[in-house]
VOGU-3710 file (C-alpha; in Angstrom, 3 decimals, decimal comma):
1> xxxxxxxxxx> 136,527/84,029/96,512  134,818/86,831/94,637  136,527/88,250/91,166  136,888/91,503/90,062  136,483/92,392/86,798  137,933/95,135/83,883  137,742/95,065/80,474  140,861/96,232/78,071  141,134/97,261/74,312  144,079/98,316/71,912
11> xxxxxxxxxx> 145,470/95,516/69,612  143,959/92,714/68,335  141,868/90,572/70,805  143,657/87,234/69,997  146,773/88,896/71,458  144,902/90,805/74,400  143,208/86,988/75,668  146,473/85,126/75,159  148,119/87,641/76,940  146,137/88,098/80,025
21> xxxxxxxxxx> 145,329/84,238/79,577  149,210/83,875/80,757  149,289/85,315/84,485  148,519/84,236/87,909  145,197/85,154/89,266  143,715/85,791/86,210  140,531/83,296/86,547  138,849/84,607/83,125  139,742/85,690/79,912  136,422/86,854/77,465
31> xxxxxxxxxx> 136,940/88,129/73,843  135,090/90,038/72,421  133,833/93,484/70,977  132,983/96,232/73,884  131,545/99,595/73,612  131,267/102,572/76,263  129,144/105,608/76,006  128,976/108,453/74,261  132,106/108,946/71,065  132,851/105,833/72,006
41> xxxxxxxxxx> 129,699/103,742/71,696  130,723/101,530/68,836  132,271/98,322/69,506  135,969/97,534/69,594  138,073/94,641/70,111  138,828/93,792/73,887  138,410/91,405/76,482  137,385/91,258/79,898  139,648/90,217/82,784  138,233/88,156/85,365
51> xxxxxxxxxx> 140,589/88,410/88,229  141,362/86,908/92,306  142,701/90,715/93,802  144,787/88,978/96,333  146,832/87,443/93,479  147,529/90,040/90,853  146,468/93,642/91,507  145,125/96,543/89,161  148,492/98,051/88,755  149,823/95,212/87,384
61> xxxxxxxxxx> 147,146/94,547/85,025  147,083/97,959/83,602  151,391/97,935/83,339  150,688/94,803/80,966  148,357/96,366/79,065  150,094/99,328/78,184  153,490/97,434/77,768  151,917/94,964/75,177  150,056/97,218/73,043  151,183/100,121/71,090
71> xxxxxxxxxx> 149,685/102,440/73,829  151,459/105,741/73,013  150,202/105,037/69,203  147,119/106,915/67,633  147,170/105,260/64,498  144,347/104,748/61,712  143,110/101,584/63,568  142,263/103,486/66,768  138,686/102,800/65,802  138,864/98,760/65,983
81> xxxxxxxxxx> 141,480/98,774/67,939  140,565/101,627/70,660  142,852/101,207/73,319  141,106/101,375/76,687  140,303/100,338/80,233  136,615/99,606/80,605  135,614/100,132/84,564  132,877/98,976/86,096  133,047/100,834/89,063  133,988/104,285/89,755
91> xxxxxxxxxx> 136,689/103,201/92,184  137,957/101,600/89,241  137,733/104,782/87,216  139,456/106,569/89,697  142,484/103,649/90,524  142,710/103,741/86,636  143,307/107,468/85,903  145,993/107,584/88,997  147,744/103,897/88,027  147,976/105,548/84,344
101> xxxxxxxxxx> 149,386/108,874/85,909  152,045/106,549/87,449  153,275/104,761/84,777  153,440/107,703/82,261  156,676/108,313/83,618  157,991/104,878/82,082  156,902/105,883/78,760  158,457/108,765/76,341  155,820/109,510/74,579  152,325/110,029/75,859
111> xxxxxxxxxx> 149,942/107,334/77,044  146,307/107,575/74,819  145,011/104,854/76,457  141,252/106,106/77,630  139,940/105,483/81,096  136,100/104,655/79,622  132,512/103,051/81,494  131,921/99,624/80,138  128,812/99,626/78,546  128,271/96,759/76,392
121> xxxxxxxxxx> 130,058/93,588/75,586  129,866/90,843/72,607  131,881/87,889/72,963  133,920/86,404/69,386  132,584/83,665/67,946  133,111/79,962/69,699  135,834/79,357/66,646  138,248/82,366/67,522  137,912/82,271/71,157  141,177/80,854/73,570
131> xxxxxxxxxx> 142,891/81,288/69,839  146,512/81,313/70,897  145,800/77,716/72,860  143,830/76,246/70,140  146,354/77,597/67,370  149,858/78,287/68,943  151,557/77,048/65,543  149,948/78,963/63,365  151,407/81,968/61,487  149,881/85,385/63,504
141> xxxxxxxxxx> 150,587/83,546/66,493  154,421/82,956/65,874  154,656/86,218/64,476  152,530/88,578/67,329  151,557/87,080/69,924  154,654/85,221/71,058  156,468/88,356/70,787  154,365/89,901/73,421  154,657/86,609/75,824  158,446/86,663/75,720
151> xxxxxxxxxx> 158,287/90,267/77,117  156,090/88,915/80,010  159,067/86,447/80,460  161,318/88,808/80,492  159,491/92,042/82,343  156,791/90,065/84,387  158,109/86,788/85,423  156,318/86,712/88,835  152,713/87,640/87,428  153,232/84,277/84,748
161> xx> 152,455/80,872/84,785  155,772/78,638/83,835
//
C-alpha cells in the first residue's frame, strides 16, 4: 500500500496531530513547522498527514481541517498559525481549490484557508511530539484539544477510531 501525503496549518500543532492522529486511514501524523514559497516562506505550525486513499479520502481530510480550526478567522496569529493545505502535487492543488469551493457553502463567513506548495518541513522537538497521547490529562489538552475530538464524535463518527 502506498500513502499519500498533505500537510495542514491553522491552530496550534498539538491540536492539528491529535486531531488527525484520531481517524481511520490516517497511517502518519508529523508535527512540525512548514513553509511554502514566496509571502509565505517562513515557517508555521502544521503537520503532515500520511494517509491509505482507499480509507479516508481528500475531502474528508480537508472538511476536518476546516471544521477544527478557526478557518474563516484572520486573526493576529495568522503568521504562526497560517492556516493552509500544503500539496505536493498539482493534482492536489487542483482537488484542494475545488474540495474548498465545495465546502464554502457550509460556512457563513468566508474560508481563508490558502491552497499553498509545500516547500519545507521541520519536525517539533522529540518532547512535544504525539503530545495529546503522552499528556491527555494535562491542562491545554482538557481545555482544546478535547473540544475538537468531541466534534469528530459527533460530526465524523465513521472517519474515527472508537
Amino acid at each position: 500500500m502506498e500513502l499519500s501525503k498533505i500537510a495542514f496549518g491553522g491552530g496550534c500543532h498539538w491540536c492539528t496531530e491529535a486531531v488527525f492522529q484520531s481517524l481511520l486511514g490516517v497511517e502518519k501524523v508529523e508535527q512540525g513547522w512548514v513553509s511554502s514559497t514566496e509571502k509565505n516562506n517562513t515557517f508555521s505550525e502544521a503537520v503532515i498527514v500520511h494517509f491509505d486513499s482507499s480509507k479516508i479520502n481528500l475531502k474528508t481530510l480537508i472538511e476536518i481541517h476546516l471544521v477544527t480550526h478557526k478557518s474563516t478567522s484572520n486573526h493576529s496569529m495568522r503568521s504562526k498559525y497560517r492556516s493552509a493545505i500544503y500539496y505536493f502535487t498539482n493534482q492536489q492543488k487542483e482537488e484542494s481549490l475545488k474540495i474548498i469551493n465545495e465546502l464554502q457553502l457550509q460556512f457563513d463567513n468566508k474560508i481563508i484557508t490558502q491552497i499553498l506548495e509545500f516547500n519545507q518541513f521541520k519536525p517539533s522537538s522529540k518532547e512535544f511530539q504525539n503530545y495529546y497521547q503522552s499528556n491527555p490529562e494535562k491542562p491545554f489538552c482538557k481545555n482544546y484539544i478535547n473540544q475538537k475530538l468531541t466534534l469528530l464524535k459527533k460530526k465524523f463518527k465513521d472517519s474515527i477510531y472508537q
